[in-house]
N, CA, C and O of each residue as an XYZ file, in Angstrom:
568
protein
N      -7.507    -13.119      8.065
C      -8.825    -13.360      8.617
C      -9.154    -12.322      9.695
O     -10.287    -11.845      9.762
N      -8.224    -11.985     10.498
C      -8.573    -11.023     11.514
C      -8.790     -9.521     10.867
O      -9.555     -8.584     11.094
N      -7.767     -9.770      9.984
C      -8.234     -7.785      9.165
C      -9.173     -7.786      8.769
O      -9.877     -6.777      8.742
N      -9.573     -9.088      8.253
C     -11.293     -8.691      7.673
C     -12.187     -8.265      8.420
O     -12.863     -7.238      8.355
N     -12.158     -9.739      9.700
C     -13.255     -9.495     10.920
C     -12.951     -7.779     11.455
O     -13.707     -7.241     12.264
N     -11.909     -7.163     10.945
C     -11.587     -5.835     12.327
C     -12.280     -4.812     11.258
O     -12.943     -3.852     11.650
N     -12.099     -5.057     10.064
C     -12.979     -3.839      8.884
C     -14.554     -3.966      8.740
O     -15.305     -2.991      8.701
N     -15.033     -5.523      8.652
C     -16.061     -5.572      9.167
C     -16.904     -4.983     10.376
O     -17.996     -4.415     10.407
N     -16.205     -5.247     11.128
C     -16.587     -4.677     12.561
C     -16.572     -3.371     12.447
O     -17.703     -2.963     12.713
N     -15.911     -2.565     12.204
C     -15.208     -0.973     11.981
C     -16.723     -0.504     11.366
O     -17.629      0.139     11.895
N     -16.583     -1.183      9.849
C     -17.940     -0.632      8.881
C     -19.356     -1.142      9.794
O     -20.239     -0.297      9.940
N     -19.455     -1.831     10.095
C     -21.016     -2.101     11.012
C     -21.024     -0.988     11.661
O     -21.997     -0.239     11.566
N     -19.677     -0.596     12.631
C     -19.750      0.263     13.882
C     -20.206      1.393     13.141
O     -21.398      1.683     13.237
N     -19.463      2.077     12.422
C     -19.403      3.412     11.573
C     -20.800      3.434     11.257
O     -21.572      4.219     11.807
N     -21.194      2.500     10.287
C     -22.974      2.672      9.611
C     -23.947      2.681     11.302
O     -25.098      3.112     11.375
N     -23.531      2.379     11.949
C     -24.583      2.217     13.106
C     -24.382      3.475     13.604
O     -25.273      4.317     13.489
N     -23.487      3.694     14.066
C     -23.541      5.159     14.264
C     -23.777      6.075     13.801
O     -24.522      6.814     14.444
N     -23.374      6.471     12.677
C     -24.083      7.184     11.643
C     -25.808      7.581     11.550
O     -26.445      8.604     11.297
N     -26.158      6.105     11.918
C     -27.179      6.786     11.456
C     -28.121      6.181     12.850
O     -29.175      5.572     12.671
N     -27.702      6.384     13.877
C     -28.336      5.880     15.277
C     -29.292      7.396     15.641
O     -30.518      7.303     15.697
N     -28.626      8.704     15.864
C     -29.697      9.660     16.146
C     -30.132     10.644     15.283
O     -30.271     11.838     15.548
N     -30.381      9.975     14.037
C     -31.150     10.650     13.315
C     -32.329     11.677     13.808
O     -33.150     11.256     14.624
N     -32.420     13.024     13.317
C     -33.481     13.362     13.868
C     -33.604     14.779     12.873
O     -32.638     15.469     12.547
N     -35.250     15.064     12.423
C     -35.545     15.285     11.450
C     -35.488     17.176     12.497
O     -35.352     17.274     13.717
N     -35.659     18.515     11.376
C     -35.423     19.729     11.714
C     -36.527     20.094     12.024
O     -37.455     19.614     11.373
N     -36.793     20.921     12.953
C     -37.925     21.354     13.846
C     -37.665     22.716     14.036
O     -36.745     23.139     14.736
N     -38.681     23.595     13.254
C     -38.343     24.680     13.426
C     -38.737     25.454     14.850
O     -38.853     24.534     15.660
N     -38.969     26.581     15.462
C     -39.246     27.196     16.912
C     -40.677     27.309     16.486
O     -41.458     26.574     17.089
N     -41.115     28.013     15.653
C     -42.036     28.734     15.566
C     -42.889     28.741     13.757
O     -42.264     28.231     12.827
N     -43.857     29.171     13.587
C     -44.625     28.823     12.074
C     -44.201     30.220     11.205
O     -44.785     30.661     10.215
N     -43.005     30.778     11.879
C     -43.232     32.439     11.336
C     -42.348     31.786      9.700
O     -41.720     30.746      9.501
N     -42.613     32.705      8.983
C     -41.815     32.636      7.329
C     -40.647     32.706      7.948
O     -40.502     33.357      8.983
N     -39.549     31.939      7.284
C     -37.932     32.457      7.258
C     -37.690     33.955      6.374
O     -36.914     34.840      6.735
N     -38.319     33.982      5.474
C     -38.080     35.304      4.268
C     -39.267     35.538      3.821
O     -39.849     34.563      3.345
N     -39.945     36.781      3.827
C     -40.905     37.317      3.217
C     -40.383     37.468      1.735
O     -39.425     38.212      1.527
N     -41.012     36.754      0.654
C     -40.305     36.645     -1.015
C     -41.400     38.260     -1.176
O     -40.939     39.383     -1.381
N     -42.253     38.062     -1.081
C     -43.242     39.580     -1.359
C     -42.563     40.401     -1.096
O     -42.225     41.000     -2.117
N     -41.975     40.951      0.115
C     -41.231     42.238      0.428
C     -39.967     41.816     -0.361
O     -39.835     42.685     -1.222
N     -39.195     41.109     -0.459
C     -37.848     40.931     -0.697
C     -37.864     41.353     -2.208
O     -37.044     42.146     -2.671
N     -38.841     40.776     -2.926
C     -39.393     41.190     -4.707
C     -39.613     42.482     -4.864
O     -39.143     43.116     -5.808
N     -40.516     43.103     -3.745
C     -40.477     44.504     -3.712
C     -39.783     45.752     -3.721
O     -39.937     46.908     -4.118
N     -38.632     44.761     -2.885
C     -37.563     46.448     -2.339
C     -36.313     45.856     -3.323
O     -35.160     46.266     -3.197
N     -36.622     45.051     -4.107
C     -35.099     44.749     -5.029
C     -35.340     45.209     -6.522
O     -36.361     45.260     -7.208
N     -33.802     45.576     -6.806
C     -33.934     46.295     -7.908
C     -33.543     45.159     -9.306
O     -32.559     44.432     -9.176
N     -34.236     45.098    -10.378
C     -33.217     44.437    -11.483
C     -32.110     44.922    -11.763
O     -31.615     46.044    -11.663
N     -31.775     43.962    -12.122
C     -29.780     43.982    -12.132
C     -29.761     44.194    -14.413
O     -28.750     44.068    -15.105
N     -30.837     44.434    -14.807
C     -30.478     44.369    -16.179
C     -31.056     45.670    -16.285
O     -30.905     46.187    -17.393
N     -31.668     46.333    -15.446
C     -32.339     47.483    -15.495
C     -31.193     48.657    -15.371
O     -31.632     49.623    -14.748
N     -30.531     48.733    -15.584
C     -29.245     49.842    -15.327
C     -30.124     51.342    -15.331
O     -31.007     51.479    -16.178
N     -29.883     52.284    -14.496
C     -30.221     53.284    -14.813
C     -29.621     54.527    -15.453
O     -28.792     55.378    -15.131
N     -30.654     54.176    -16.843
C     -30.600     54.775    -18.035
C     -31.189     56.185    -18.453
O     -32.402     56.347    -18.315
N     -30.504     57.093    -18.897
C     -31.373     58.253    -18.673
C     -33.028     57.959    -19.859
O     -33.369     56.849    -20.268
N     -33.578     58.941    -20.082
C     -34.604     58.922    -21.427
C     -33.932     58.728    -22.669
O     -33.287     59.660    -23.148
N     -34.019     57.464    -23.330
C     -33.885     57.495    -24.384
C     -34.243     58.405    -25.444
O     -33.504     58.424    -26.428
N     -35.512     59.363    -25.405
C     -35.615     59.690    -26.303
C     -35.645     61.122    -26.083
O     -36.108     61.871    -26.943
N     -35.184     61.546    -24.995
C     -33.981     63.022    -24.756
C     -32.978     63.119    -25.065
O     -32.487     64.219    -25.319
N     -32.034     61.499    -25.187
C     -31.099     61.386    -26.113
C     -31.179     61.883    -27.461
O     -30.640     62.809    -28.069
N     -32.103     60.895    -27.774
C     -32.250     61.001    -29.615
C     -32.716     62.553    -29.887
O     -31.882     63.185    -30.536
N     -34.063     63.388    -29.457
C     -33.626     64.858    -29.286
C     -32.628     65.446    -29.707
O     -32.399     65.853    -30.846
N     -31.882     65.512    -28.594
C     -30.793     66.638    -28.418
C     -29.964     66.234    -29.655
O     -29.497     67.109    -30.384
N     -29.776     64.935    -29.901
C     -29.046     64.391    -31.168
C     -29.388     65.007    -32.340
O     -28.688     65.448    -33.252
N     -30.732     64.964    -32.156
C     -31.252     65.532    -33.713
C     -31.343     67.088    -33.879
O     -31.129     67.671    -34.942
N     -31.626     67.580    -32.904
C     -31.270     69.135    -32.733
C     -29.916     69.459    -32.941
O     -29.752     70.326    -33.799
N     -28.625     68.901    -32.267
C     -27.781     69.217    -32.599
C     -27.066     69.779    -31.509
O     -25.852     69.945    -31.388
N     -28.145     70.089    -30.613
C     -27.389     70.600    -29.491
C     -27.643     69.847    -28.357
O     -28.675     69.183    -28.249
N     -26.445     69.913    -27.159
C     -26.895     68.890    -26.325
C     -26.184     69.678    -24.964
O     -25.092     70.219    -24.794
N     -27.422     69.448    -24.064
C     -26.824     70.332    -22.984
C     -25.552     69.257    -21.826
O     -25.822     68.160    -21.338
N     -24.416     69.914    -21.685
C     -23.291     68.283    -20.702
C     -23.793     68.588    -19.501
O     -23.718     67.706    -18.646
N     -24.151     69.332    -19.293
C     -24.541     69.660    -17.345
C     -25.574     68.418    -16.950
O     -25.657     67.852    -15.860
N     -26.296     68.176    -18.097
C     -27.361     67.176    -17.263
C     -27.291     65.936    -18.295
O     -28.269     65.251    -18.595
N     -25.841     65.734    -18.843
C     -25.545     64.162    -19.031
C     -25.215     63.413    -18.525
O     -24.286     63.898    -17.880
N     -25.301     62.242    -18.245
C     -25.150     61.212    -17.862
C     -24.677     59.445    -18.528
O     -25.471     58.664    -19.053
N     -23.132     59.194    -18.285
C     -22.582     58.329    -19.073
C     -22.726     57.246    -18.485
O     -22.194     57.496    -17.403
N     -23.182     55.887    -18.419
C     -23.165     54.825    -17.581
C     -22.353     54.123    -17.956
O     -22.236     53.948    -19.168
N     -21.531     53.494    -17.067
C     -20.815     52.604    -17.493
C     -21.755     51.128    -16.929
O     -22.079     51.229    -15.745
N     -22.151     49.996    -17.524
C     -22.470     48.485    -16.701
C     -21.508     47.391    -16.936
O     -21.048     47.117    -18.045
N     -21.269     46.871    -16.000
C     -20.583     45.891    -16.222
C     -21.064     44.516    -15.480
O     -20.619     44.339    -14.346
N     -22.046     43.406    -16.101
C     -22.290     41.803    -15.974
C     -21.265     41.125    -16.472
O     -20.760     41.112    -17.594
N     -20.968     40.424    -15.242
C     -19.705     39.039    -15.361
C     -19.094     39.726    -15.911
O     -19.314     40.854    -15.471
N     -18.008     39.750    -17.098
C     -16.818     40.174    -17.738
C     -17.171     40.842    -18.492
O     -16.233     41.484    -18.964
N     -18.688     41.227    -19.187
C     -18.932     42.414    -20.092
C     -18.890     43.596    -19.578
O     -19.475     43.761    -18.508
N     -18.160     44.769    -20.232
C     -18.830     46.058    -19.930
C     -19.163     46.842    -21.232
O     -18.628     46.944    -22.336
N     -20.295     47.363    -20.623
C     -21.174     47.885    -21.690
C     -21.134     49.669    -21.224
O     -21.120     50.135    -20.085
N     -21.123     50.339    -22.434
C     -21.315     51.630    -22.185
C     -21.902     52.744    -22.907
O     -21.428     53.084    -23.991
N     -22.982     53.386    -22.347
C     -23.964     53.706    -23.063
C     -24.994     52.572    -23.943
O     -25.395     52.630    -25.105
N     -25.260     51.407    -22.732
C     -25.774     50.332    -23.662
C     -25.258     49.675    -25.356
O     -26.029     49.267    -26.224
N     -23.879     49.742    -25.428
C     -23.371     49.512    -26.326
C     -21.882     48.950    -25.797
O     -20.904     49.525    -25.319
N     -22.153     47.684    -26.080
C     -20.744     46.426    -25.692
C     -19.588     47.312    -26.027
O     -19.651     48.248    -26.824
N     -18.132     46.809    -25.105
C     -17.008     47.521    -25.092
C     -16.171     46.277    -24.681
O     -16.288     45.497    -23.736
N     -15.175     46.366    -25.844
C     -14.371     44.864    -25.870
C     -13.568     45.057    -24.849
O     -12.972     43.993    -24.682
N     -12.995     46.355    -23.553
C     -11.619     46.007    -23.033
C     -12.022     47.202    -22.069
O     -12.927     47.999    -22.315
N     -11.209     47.213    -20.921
C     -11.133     48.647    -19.845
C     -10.328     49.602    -21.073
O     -10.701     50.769    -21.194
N      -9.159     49.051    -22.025
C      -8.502     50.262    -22.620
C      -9.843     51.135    -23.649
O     -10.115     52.336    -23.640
N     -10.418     50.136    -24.383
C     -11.167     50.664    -25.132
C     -12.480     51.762    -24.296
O     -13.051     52.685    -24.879
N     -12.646     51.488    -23.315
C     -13.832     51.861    -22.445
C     -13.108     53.179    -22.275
O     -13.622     54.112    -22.891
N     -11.928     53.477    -21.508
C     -11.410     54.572    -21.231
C     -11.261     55.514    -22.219
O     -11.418     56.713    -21.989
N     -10.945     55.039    -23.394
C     -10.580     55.931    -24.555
C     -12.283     56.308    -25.248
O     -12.338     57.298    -25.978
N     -13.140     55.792    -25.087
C     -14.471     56.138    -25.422
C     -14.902     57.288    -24.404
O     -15.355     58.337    -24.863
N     -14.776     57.120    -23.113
C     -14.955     58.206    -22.293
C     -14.102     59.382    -21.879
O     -14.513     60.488    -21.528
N     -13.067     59.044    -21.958
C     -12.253     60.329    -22.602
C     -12.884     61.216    -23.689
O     -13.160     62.415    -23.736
N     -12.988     60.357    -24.405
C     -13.469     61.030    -25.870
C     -14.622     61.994    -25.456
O     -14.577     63.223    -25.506
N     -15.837     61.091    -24.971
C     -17.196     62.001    -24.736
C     -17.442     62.810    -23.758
O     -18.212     63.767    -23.674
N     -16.623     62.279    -22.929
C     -16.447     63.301    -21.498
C     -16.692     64.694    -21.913
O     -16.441     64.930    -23.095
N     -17.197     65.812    -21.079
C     -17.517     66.956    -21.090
C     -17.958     67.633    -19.724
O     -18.763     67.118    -18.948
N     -17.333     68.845    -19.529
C     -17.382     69.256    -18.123
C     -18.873     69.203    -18.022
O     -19.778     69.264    -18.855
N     -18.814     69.037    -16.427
C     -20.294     68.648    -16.049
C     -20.631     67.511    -15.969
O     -21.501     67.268    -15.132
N     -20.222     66.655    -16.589
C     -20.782     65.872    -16.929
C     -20.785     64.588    -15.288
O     -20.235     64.820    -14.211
N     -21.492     63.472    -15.622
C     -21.614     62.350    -14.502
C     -21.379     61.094    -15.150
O     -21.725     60.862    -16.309
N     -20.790     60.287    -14.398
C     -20.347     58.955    -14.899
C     -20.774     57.838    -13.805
O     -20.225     57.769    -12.706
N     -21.670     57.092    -14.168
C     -22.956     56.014    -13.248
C     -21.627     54.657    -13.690
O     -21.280     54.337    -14.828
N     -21.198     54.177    -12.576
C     -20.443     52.898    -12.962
C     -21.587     51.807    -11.386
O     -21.575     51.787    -10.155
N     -22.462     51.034    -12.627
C     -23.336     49.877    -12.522
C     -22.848     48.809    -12.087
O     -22.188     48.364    -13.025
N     -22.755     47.975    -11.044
C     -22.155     46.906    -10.902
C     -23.874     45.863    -11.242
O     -24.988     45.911    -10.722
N     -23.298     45.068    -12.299
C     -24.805     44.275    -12.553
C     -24.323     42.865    -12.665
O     -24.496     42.182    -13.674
N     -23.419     42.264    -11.069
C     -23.299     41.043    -11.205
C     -22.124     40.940    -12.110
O     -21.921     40.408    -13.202
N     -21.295     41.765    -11.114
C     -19.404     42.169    -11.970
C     -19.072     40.756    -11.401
O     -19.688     40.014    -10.636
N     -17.334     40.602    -12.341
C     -16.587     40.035    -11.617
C     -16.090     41.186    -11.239
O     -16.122     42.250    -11.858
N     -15.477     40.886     -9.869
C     -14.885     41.405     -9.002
C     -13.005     42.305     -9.824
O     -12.444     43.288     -9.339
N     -12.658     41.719    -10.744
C     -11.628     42.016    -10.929
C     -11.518     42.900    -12.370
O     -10.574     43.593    -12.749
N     -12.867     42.626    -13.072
C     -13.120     43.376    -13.978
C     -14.070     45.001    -13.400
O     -14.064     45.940    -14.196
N     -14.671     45.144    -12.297
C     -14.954     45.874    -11.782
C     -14.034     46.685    -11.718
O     -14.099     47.750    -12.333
N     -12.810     46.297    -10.835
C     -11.597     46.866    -10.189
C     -11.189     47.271    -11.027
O     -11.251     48.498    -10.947
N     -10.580     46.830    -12.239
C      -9.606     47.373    -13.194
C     -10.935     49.002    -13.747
O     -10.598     50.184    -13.687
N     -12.165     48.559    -14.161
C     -12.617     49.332    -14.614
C     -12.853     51.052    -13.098
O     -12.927     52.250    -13.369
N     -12.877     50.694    -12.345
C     -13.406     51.646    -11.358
C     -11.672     52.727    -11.269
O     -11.638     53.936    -11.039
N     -10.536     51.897    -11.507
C      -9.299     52.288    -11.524
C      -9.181     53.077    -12.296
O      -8.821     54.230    -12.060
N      -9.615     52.369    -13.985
C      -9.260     52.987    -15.141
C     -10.005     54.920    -15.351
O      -9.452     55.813    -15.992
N     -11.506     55.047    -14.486
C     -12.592     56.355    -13.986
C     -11.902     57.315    -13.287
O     -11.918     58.523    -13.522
N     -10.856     56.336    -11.800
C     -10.616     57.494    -11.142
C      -9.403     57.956    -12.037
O      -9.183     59.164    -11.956
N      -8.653     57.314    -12.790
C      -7.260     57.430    -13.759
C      -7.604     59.160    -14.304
O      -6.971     60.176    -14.020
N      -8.995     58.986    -15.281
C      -9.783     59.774    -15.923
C      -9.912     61.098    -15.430
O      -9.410     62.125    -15.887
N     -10.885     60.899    -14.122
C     -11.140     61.600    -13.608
C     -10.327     62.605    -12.695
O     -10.755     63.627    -12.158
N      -8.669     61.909    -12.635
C      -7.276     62.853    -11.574
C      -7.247     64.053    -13.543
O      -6.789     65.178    -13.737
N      -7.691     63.435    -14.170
C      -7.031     64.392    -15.667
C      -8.425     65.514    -15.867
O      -8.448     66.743    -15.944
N      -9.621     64.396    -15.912
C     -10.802     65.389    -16.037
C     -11.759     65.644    -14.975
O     -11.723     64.666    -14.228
N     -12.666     66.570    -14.524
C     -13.370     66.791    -13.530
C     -14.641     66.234    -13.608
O     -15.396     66.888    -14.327
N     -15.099     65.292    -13.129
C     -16.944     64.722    -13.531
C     -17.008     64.215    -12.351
O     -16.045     63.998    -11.615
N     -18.431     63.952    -12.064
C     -19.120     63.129    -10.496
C     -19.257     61.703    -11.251
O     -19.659     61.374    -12.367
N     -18.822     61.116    -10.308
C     -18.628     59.665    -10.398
C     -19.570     58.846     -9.427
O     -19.216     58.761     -8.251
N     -20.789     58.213     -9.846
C     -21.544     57.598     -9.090
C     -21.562     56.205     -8.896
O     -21.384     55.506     -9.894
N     -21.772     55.573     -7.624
C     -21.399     53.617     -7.796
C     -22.483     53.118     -7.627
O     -23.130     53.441     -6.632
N     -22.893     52.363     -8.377
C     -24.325     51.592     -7.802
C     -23.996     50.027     -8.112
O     -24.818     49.156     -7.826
């Protein structure tokens, strides 16, 4: 009988207190917390990777000749995908051995972070400089 009356008592006390100085948030002043207009403005899309001209690509493709001084290889990588040259890439091994392959002096390599994991980033940014101690290219981070 007394443990009851002492848990009873306990839970009244607790709920009364709880909720005795309630008091609702009051800001200082009427100013915005975040301007969404400017913030929309100065931000970039994250699916927008920057891509050279597609159709300076297809060009030079169809000509046959293609100048490496002013290519540009992107690597993107969202959550656990990486994509390169806008074309999915199942693994960092496979990614490396594709850019090996196309690599060409002069050339630049754009590694996109578009909402990485953190550890697929890493392995991939590792696997560039790996590349890059063998071949010579500018390596850009965005």
């Amino acid at each position: 009988m007394k443990k009851t009356l002492k848990i009873i008592f306990l839970l009244v006390t607790v709920i009364t207190l709880c909720s005795w100085g309630e008091k609702a948030v009051e800001l200082l002043d009427s100013r915005k917390l975040i301007d969404l207009e400017k913030a929309i403005e100065i931000s970039t899309p994250g699916g927008a990777a920057i891509f050279e001209d597609d159709q300076n690509d297809t060009d030079t493709e169809q000509n046959g000749s293609q100048n490496p001084s002013s290519k540009i290889l992107v690597v993107t990588i969202r959550d656990e995908q990486i994509t390169y040259n806008q074309k999915s890439v199942s693994g960092v091994e496979e990614l490396a051995k594709k850019v090996s392959m196309d690599l060409k002096e002069g050339m630049k390599i754009s590694l996109v972070d578009d909402y990485a994991e953190a550890h697929v980033y890493r392995d991939v940014l590792k696997a560039l400089k790996e590349i890059r101690s063998e071949q010579n290219f500018d390596l850009s981070l965005e």
